[in-house]
Phi, psi and omega in degrees: 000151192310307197288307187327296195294316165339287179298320161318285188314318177286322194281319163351272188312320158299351188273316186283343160264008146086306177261011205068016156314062223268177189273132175300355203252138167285162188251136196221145186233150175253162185249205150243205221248079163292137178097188158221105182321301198270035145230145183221111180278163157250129178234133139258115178287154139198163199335303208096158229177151193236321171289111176321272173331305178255038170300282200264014154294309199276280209275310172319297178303308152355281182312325171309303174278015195270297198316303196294339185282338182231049166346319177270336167264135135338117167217121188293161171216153138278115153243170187233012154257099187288352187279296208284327171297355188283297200314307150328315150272346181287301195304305183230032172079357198305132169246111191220145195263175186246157178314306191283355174254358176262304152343287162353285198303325197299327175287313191282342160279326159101013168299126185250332192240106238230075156268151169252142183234112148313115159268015175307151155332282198220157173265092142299199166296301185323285190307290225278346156275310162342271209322298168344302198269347147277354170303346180291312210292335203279330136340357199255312173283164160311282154230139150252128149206174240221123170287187214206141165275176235279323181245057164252034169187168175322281172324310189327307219266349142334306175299327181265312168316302152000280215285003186273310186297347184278003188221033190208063153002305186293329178279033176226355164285100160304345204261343198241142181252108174289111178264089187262155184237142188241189194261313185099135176231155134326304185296153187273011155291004152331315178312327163313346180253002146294324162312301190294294202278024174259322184278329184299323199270340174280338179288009197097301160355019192328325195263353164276118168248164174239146196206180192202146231267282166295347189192187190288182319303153173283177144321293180307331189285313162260358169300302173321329194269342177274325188287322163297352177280343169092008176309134166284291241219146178219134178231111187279126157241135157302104183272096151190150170310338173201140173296070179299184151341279185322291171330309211262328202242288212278341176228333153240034164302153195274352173295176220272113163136315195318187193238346190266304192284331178290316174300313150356273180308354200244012148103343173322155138266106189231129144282140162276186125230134172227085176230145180261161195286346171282352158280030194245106161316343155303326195238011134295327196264022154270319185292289181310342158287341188266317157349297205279324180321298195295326128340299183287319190303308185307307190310288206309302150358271191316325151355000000 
């Protein structure tokens, strides 16, 4: 199957870029011929988020800036976390779909011409269940294919340094250490936050360091490189798409443990922020760019 081979292919390239740099080609399957090729959606997949408020900062703007970029398409949501649509309809009548029920509809509705787009950060367990669950799917359209998540090339990841420094002052201060923190995986696309801070330190960037909520580098792991930069002052941003839980409790939060309360007890002037990545305007129209790839992947296909 296309997507197999697709998915075969991302596992590759990480391995071989040694640092999580993952393969530039969005993945793509042509189908046969379901639909009506000119109508055309975008479905954005994502985790999903249960906090209202910073929902539609994050993955709404994403989606926002998806839409205006792509007129002619539709554009659909998707999560791939069945706990927050469950917790989301009980709580607040809210009804959102999971991939394979966004897909139906999409088929059932008569859609032909198909990208699924991710906000995930990097290709994890998350992108690697996506793929999964559109694989049933790549018959029912005309084309379907698949956007590359937020850090999967060289570039990406200049560009998400770009838009975080165009809106994050603090990192051109020698004196204050930017601390960005991510949820952290298992899966070895971990290796993306070695990446990123190997690339912030060839950009200039001495005093940003990256650390993780769940998996390496630690609290502890960056506390030792803030405490050798010789910074008076820290400042915690979230590397995840929307400031969620992990944001609001586990890094800036004011409880006993929080990343915030720990830089704190070490004598630090420590900020939290709690913005998510989907409020940076750089790195929606990075998302929008892994689109029009992917868009350009299909056409070329179809060829």
């Amino acid at each position: 199957m296309k997507i197999k081979k697709t998915l075969l292919a991302v596992i590759a390239g990480v391995m071989a870029a040694g640092l999580g740099a993952c393969a530039n080609e969005a993945a793509t399957t042509a189908s046969h011929n379901t639909g009506d090729a000119s109508k055309q959606a975008v479905l954005v997949v994502s985790f999903g988020t249960s906090y209202n408020e910073t929902r539609e900062a994050t993955i709404g703007a994403v989606e926002k800036e998806i839409s205006a970029s792509f007129p002619d398409h539709d554009v659909r949501r998707a999560f791939t976390s069945q706990t927050i649509i469950d917790k989301l309809k009980e709580r607040d009548g809210l009804e959102i779909d999971n991939v394979s029920e966004a897909l139906e509809r999409l088929v059932s509705d008569g859609y032909g011409t198909v990208v699924v787009q991710p906000t995930h950060v990097m290709n994890g367990y998350e992108y690697e269940e996506m793929l999964a669950a559109i694989e049933p799917y790549e018959d029912r359209f005309v084309s379907l294919t698949c956007g590359a998540p937020l850090l999967s090339s060289d570039k990406d990841y200049v560009k998400m340094i770009e838009a975080l420094a165009e809106e994050t002052p603090e990192m051109a201060d020698p004196d204050t250490a930017v601390v960005f923190v991510g949820h952290g995986t298992e899966h070895f696309a971990n290796s993306a936050y070695a990446a990123l801070a190997y690339r912030l330190e060839a950009m200039g960037y001495e005093n940003c360091f990256v650390g993780t909520v769940e998996a390496f580098p630690d609290m502890e792991d960056v506390m030792k490189k803030v405490g050798d930069s010789g910074a008076s002052k820290v400042v915690l941003l979230p590397l995840m798409i929307v400031a969620g839980d992990h944001a609001t409790n586990d890094i800036c939060g004011e409880e006993e443990g929080s990343w915030l309360t720990e830089f704190k007890k070490q004598g630090y002037e420590t900020e939290g922020i709690k913005k998510g990545l989907g409020e940076y305007a750089g790195l929606r129209a990075l998302f929008a760019e892994h689109v029009k790839d992917a868009i350009d992947s299909g056409e070329a296909a179809e060829q």
